[in-house]
VEXVEXTOR-277571 format. One record per residue (C-alpha): residue in one letter; x, y, z. Coordinates in Angstrom, 1 decimal, always signed. Layout:
BEGIN
[r A [X Y Z]]
...
This chain:
BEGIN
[r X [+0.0 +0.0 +0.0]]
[r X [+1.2 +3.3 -1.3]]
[r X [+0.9 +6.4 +1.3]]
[r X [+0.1 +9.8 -1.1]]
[r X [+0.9 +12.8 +1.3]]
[r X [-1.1 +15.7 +0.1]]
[r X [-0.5 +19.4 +1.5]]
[r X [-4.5 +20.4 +1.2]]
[r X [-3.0 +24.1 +3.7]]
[r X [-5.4 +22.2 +6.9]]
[r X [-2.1 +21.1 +8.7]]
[r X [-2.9 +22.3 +12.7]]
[r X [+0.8 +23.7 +13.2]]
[r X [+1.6 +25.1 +9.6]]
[r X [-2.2 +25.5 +7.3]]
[r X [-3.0 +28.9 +6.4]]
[r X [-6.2 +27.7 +5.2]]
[r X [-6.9 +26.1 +9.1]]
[r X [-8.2 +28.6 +11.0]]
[r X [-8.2 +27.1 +14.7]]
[r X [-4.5 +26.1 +13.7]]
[r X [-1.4 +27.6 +14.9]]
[r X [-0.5 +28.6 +11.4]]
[r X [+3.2 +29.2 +11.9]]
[r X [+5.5 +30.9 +9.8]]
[r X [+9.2 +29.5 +9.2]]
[r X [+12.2 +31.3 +8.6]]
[r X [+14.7 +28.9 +6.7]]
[r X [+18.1 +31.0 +8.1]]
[r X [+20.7 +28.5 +7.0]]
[r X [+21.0 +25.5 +5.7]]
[r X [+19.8 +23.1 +8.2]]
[r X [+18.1 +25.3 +10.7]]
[r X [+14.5 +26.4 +10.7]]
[r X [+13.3 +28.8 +13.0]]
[r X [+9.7 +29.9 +14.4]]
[r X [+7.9 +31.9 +17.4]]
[r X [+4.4 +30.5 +18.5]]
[r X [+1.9 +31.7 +21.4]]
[r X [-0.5 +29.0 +23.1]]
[r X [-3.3 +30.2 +23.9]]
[r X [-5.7 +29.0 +26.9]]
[r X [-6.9 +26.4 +24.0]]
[r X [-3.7 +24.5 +24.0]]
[r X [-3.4 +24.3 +28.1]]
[r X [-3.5 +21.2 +30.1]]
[r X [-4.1 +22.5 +33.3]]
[r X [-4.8 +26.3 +33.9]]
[r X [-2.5 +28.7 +32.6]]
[r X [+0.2 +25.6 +31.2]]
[r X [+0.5 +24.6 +27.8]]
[r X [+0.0 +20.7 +27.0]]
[r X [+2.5 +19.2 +26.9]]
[r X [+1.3 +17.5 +24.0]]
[r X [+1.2 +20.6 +22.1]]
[r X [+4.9 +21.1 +22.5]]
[r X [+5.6 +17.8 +21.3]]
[r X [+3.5 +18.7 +18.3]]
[r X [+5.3 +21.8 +17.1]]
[r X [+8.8 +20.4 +18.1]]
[r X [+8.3 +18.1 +15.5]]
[r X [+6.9 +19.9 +12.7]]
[r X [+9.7 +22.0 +13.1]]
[r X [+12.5 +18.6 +12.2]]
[r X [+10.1 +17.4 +9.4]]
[r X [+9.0 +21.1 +7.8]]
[r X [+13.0 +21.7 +7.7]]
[r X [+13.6 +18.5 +5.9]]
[r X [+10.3 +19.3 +3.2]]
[r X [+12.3 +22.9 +3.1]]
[r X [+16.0 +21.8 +2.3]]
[r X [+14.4 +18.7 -0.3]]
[r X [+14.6 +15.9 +1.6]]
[r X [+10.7 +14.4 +1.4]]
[r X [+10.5 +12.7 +5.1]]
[r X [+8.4 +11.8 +8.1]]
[r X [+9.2 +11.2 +11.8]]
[r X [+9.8 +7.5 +12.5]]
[r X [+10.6 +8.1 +16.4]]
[r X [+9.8 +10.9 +18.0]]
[r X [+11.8 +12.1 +21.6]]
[r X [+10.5 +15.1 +23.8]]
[r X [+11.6 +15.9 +27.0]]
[r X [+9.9 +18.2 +28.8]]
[r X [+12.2 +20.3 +30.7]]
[r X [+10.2 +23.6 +32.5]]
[r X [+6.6 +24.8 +31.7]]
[r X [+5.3 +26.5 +29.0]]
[r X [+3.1 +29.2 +29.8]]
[r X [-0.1 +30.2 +27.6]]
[r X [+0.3 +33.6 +26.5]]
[r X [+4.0 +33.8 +26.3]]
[r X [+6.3 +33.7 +23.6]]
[r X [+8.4 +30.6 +22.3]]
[r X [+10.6 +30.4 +20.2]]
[r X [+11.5 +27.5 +18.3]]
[r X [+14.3 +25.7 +16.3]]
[r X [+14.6 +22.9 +14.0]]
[r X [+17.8 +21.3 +13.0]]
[r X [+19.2 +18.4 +10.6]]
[r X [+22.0 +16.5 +12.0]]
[r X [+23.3 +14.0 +9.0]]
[r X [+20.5 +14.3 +6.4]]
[r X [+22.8 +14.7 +3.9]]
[r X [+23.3 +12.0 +1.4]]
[r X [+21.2 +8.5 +0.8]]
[r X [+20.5 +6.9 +3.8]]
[r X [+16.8 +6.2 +4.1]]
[r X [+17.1 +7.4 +7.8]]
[r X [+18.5 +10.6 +9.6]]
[r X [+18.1 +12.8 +12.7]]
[r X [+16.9 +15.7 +13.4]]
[r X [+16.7 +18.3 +16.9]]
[r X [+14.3 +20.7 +17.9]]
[r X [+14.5 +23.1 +21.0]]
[r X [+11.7 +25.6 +22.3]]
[r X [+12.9 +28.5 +24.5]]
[r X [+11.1 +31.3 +26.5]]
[r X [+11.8 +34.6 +25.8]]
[r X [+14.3 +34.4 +28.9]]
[r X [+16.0 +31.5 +26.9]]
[r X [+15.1 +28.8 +29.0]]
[r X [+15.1 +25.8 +27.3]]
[r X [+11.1 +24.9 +28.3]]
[r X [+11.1 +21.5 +25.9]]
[r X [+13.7 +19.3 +23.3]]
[r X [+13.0 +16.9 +21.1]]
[r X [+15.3 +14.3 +19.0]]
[r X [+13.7 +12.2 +16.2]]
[r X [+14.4 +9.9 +13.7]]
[r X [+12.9 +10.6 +10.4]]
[r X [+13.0 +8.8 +7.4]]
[r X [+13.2 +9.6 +3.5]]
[r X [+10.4 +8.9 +1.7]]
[r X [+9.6 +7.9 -2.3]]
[r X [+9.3 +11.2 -3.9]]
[r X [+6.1 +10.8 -6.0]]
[r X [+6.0 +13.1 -9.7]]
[r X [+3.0 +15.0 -8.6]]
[r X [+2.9 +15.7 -4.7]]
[r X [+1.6 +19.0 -3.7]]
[r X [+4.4 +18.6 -0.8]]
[r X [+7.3 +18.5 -2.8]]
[r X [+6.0 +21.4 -5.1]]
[r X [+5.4 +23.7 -2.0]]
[r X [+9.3 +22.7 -0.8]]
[r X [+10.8 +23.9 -3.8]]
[r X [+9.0 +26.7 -3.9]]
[r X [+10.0 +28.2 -1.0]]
């Protein structure tokens, strides 16, 4: 069975066209880094006031596998690592990074980091996953979007 991975703009973290997503926007400032600021809301809290920690986990790794769509390496996350270090508070400001370590080349596999920080620069949350390359297909919306930007 084939997987087709169409971008229809609904992703929660990075869709424009989803409008009770987060809707990031990247900046790609060197090769192998993405960077990105988000604020959670009382929407994305677990208990009052603290974001979910499942929400980090979500946008930690959107920021590993965006970078990867963004530097032309088609992938998803295999295994996916987050530690949760200090809490995130809704309202605030965190800033987020993405980095590729080793996806140069053709191994089917590769790792990637992420790190979210409090405008303090407390490291609040990391994740370390390992993502795999996936069959380019000819006509994947995807692929088109990562070379166009």
């Amino acid at each position: 069975m084939s997987l087709r991975l169409e971008d229809d703009h609904m992703c929660y973290v990075c869709g424009k066209a989803n409008e009770k997503g987060l809707r990031l926007n990247f900046t790609h400032t060197q090769k192998g880094k993405l960077e990105a600021t988000v604020v959670f809301s009382r929407h994305h809290q677990g208990f009052k006031g603290i974001v979910h920690g499942g929400m980090m986990a979500m946008v930690l790794d959107e920021m590993m596998v965006n970078l990867a769509w963004k530097e032309g390496i088609p992938a998803v996350t295999a295994e996916l690592h987050v530690r949760l270090k200090k809490a995130a508070k809704t309202g605030e400001k965190v800033h987020l990074e993405g980095r590729i370590e080793g996806g140069e080349g053709k191994k089917k596999a590769f790792q990637a980091s992420s790190l979210a920080k409090n405008e303090r620069g407390e490291v609040l949350a990391s994740a370390t996953a390992t993502c795999v390359r996936i069959q380019p297909s000819k006509t994947n919306p995807l692929e088109e979007r990562a070379k166009s930007s």
